[in-house]
C-alpha positions, 0 to 999 in steps of 0.5 A: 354681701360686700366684696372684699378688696385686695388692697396694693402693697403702698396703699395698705403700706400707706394706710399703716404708716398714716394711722402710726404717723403721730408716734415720734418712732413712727414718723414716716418714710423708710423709718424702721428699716433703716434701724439696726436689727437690735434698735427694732428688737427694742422697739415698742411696736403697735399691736396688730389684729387682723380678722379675716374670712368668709363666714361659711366655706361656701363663701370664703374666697381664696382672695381672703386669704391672699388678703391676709399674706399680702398683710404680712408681706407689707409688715414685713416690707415695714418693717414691722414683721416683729410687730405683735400679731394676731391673725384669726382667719376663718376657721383657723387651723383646724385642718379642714379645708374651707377656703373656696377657690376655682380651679383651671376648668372653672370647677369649685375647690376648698383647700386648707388655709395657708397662713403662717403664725396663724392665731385661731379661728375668727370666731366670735369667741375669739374676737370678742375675747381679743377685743375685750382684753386690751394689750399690755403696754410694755413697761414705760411705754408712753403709746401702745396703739392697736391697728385692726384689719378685717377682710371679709364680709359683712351685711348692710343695715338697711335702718342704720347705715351706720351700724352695719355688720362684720360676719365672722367664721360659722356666720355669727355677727358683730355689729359696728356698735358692738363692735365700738362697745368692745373698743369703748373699754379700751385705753384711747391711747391704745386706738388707731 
């Protein structure tokens, strides 16, 4: 299983703002801080999924969960921390605590995740229905677009190297064609 990465706050900052560039509103630099508190209160913001974790507790490493606050904090940085956000991580909040971690004598621990404005668990259920139903563009908006980031982990397709695989919580499995099939239905002014 690959490793996930945690990715430094101007990189992940950069990779956000290349994948937004070609929007007008979204034309580089500062951009958004510098607005006024109503200006960003009217803005049309991109949509954000973010589907994280570890497919069973055993490997649902605490890095996956930093992964995902070290995301907010780079929206926040954006400015884009009132950006429509759904964040399926794990198990959700469910109460149970999943997240795998070692403490300072090296001993294996879970603990409950800790993630503000959690949307649910990243289950295949969840996703799929996320995916399959595009969001809305705000009446008169001209662009919509829709940034996924997945933190986690995923198996090689040792036939099809193209058409590896994402596992998501309770170990289910979403290939990269399935995965273009959900998007396939999607407006193309929708993607990023």
């Amino acid at each position: 299983m690959a490793n996930s990465r945690l990715i430094t706050l101007g990189l992940l900052a950069g990779a956000i703002a290349a994948g937004l560039s070609h929007l007008p509103r979204f034309g580089g630099g500062p951009w958004l801080a510098s607005l006024s508190p109503q200006a960003r209160a009217d803005a049309n913001w991109p949509n954000f999924l973010v589907v994280a974790g570890g497919g069973a507790p055993s490997y649902n490493e605490i890095a996956l969960e930093k992964n995902v606050l070290y995301f907010q904090r780079t929206l926040a940085f954006m400015g884009l921390d009132q950006a429509p956000t759904d964040i399926f991580f794990a198990n959700g909040d469910s109460g149970e605590a999943t997240i795998r971690y070692l403490d300072e004598q090296g001993r294996e621990q879970f603990k409950v995740p800790d993630i503000p404005n959690l949307t649910g668990a990243a289950t295949l259920r969840n996703v799929r229905r996320w995916l399959q139903a595009p969001p809305e563009q705000p009446a008169g908006a001209s662009d919509c677009p829709t940034f996924f980031y997945f933190t986690g982990h995923g198996l090689l397709n040792r036939r099809d190297s193209g058409n590896n695989t994402l596992i998501l919580w309770e170990e289910s499995l979403v290939s990269v064609q399935q995965l273009a099939g959900w998007l396939d239905q999607w407006p193309a002014e929708n993607l990023l």
